[in-house]
N, C-alpha and C positions, 0 to 999 in steps of 0.2 A: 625774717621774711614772712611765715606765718602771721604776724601781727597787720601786714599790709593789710588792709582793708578797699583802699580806688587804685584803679589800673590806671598803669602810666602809661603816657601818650606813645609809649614805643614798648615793643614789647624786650628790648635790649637796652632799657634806660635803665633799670636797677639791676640788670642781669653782675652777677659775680665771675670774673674768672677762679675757677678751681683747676686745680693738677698742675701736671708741668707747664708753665709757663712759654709756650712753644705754641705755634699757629697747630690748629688744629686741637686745640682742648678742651675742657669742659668749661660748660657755663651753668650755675645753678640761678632759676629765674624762679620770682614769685607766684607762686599757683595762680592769684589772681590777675598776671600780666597775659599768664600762660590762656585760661579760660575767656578773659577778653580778647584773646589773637584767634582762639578758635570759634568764638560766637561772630568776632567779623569777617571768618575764612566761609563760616558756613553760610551769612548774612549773604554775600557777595558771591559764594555759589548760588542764592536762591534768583538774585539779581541774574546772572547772565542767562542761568535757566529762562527768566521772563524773557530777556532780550534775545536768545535764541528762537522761543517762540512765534514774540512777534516777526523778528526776522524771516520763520516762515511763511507768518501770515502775509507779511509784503511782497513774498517772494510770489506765493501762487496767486496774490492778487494781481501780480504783474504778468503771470501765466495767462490770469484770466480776461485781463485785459489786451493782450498780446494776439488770443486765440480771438476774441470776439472782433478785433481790429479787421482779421484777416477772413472772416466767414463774408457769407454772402446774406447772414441775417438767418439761414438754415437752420436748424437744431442739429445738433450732432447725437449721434450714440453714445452709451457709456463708453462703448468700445474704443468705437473713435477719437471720443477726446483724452482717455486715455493713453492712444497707441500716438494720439498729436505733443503733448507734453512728455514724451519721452517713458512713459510707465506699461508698455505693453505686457511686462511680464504679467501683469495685474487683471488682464483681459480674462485669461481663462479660467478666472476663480470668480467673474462674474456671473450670477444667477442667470440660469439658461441659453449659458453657453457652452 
């Protein structure tokens, strides 16, 4: 298994059963099946990282779109628009308040 050199398309395609032959046993897999499973575990955490991102970013564009829908064109205070999307605790760690 050391000799492997390209990762196979699965990471349980060359895996070996070892021990008792019983659910529940060991499997010895190739280093290099092993190291391609976790470069596309981490690949794929960095993935939904972005997608949660942007999923914020839509989220509060729709905040922001939602709050401008319903003004009368007015500006509002930081406070205000704050304490409007739900974030009031946020208020009083605002600069001169």
């Amino acid at each position: 298994m050391g000799a492997k050199q390209k990762p196979s398309a699965s990471l349980f395609a060359d895996a070996v059963d070892i021990g008792p032959h019983r659910k529940g046993g060991a499997l010895l897999i190739p280093e290099v099946d092993v190291l391609e499973s976790e470069r596309e575990r981490d690949e794929l955490r960095g993935r939904i990282a972005e997608l949660e991102d942007e999923l914020e970013d839509v989220g509060l564009m729709l905040v922001v779109q939602d709050r401008l829908a319903a003004t009368s064109g007015r500006r509002l205070s930081a406070a205000e628009f704050l304490t409007g999307i739900g974030m009031g605790e946020f208020v009083e760690r605002l600069p001169g308040t």
